[in-house]
C-alpha positions in Angstrom: 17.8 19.0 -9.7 15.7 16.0 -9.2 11.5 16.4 -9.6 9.4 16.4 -6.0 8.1 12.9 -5.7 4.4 12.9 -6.1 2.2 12.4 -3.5 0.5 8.9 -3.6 -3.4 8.4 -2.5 -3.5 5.9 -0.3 -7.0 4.7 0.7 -6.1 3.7 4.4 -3.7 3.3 7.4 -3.1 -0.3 7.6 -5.1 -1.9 10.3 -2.0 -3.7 11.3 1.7 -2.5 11.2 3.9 -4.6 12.5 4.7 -8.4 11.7 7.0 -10.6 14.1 7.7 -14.1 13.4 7.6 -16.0 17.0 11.7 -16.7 16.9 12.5 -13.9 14.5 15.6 -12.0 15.5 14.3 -8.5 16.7 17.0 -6.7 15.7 16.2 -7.5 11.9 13.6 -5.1 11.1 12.4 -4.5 7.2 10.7 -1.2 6.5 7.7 -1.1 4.1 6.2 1.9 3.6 2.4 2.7 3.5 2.7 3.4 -0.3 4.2 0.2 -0.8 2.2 -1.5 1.1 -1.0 0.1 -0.7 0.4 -1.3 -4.1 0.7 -4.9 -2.6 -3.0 -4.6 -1.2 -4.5 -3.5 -4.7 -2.5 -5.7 -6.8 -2.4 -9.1 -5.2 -5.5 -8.4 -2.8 -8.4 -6.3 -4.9 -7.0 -7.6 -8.4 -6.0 -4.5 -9.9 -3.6 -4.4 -13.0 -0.7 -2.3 -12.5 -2.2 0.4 -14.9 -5.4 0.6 -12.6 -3.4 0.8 -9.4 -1.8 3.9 -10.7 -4.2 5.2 -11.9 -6.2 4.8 -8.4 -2.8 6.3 -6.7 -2.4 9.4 -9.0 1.2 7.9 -10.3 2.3 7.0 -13.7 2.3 2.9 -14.2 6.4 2.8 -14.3 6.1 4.3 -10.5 3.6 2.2 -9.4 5.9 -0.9 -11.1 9.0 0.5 -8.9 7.0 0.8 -5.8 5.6 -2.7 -6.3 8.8 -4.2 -7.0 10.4 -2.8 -4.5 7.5 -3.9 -2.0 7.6 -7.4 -3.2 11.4 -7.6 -2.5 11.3 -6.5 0.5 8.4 -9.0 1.7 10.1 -11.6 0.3 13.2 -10.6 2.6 10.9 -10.9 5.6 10.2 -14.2 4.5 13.3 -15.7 3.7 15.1 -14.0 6.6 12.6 -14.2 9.7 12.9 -10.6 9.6 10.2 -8.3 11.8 8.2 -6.3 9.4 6.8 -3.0 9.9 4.4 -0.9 7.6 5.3 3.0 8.4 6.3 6.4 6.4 6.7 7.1 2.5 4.8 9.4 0.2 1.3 9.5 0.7 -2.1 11.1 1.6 -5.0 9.7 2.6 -8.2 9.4 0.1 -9.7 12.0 1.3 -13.6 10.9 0.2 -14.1 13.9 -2.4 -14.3 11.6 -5.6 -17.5 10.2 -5.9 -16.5 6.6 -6.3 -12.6 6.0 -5.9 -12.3 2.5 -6.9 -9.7 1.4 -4.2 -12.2 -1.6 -2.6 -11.4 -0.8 1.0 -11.9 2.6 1.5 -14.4 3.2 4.4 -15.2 6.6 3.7 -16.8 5.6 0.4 -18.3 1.9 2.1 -20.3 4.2 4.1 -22.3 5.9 1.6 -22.4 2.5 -1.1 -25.2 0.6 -1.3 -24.6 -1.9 -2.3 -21.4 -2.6 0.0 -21.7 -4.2 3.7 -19.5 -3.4 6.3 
């Protein structure tokens, strides 16, 4: 019997879910899920190594690689393909703002009480 999956901490809902290119075919629809999409945003958007984004999602590195990868692929498909994106479902929970600094760049339950961050 396989293991549960874990969980990930996500810090947010995407603002945004849904991507169309203007002459995309609407039928063609590519699925990334909020985990992924989280692994894309800390990586390539806040800089994070894989080893920190795991860390920050409560996985081991390897799963955050496979989620990444998988992400990547599947945004490259959009790409290539003219493919309508949308950001929904996976295995996650929201950062709930118990830790006393999470790390994550973006979350706005922890901008509220920094300092020395303007939202």
């Amino acid at each position: 019997m396989p293991r549960p999956r874990k969980c990930r901490k996500v810090c947010q809902i995407p603002a945004h879910n849904e991507f169309r290119p203007p002459n995309g075919n609407p039928e063609n629809v590519v699925t990334l899920t909020v985990d992924e999409y989280e692994t894309i945003r800390l990586i390539d958007m806040q800089d994070f190594s894989q080893e920190d984004c795991a860390s920050y999602m409560q996985v081991g590195r390897t799963t955050a690689q496979r989620i990444y990868n998988s992400a990547r692929k599947k945004i490259a498909m959009v790409l290539v393909t003219g493919a309508t994106l949308k950001i929904e479902g996976g295995d996650f929970r929201l950062c709930d703002g118990s830790e006393e600094h999470c790390g994550c760049g973006g979350c706005h339950k922890h901008r509220r009480n920094c300092g020395s961050c303007k939202e």
